[in-house]
C-alpha positions as CSV (number, residue, x, y, z in Angstrom):
1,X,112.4,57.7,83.5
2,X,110.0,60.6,82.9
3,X,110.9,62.0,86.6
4,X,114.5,61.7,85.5
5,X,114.2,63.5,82.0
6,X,112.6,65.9,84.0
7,X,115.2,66.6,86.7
8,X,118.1,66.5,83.8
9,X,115.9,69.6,82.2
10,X,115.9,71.5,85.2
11,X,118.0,74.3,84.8
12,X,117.6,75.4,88.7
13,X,119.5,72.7,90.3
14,X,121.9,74.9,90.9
15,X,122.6,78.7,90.4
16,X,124.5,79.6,87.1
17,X,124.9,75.7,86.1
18,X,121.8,75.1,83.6
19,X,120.1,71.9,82.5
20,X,122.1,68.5,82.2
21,X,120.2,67.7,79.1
22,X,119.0,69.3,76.3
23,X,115.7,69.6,75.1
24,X,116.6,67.4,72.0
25,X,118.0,64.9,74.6
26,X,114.0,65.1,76.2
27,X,112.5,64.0,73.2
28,X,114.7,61.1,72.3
29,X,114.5,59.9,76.3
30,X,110.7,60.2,75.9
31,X,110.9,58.0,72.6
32,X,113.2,55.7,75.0
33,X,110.6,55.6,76.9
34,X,107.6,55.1,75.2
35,X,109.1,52.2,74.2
36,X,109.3,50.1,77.1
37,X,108.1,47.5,75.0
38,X,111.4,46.4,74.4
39,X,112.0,45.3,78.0
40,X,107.6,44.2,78.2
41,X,106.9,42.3,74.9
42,X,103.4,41.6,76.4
43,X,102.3,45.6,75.5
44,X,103.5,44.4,71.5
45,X,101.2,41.3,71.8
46,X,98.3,43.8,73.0
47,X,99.3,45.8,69.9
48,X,99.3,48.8,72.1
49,X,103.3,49.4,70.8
50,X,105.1,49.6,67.4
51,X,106.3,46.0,66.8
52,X,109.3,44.5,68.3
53,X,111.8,44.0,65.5
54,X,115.5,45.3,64.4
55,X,114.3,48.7,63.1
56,X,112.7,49.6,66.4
57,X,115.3,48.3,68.5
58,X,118.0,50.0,66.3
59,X,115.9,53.2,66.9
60,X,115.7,53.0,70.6
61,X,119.0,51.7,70.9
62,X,120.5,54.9,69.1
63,X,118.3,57.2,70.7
64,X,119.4,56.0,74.5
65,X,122.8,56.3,73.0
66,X,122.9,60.0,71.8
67,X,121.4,60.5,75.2
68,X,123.8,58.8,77.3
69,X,126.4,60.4,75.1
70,X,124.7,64.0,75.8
71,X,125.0,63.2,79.5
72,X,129.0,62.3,79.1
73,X,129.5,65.2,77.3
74,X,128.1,67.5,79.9
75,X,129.9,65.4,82.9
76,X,133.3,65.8,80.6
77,X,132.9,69.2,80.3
78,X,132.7,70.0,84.2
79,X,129.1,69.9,84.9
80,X,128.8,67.4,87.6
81,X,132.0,68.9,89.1
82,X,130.3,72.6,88.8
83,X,127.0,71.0,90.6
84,X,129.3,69.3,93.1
85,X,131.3,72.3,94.4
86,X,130.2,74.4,97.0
């Protein structure tokens, strides 16, 4: 995911097109991310995570959201067709 985040930021992909992502849209994927306990519970039993519970879920639920959402908006607005022309 980071090396993802990372290429969505990139606003040099392509001449005059900018970054697919925002740097608000970073942050919450890094927050996504740093949560993988949600996927490994074993990193919650080695206390290395917040707990695993509806408020943290909810969290990184809405967070992956707004950044799915971020990436739909930029896709409906012609971005992936501006970075597909020639």
């Amino acid at each position: 995911m980071p090396d993802l985040l990372s290429l969505a930021r990139n606003g040099n992909l392509k001449p005059g097109l900018g970054a697919l992502l925002g740097e608000v849209h970073e942050l919450l994927g890094k927050l996504v991310n740093g949560h993988r306990d949600l996927v490994h519970p074993h990193a919650e039993v080695r206390e290395e995570q917040l707990p695993v519970d509806q408020r943290t879920a909810r969290i990184v639920h809405e967070s992956l959201c707004a950044v799915l959402e971020g990436i739909e908006s930029k896709i409906g607005a012609g971005w992936l067709d501006r970075y597909r022309s020639v």
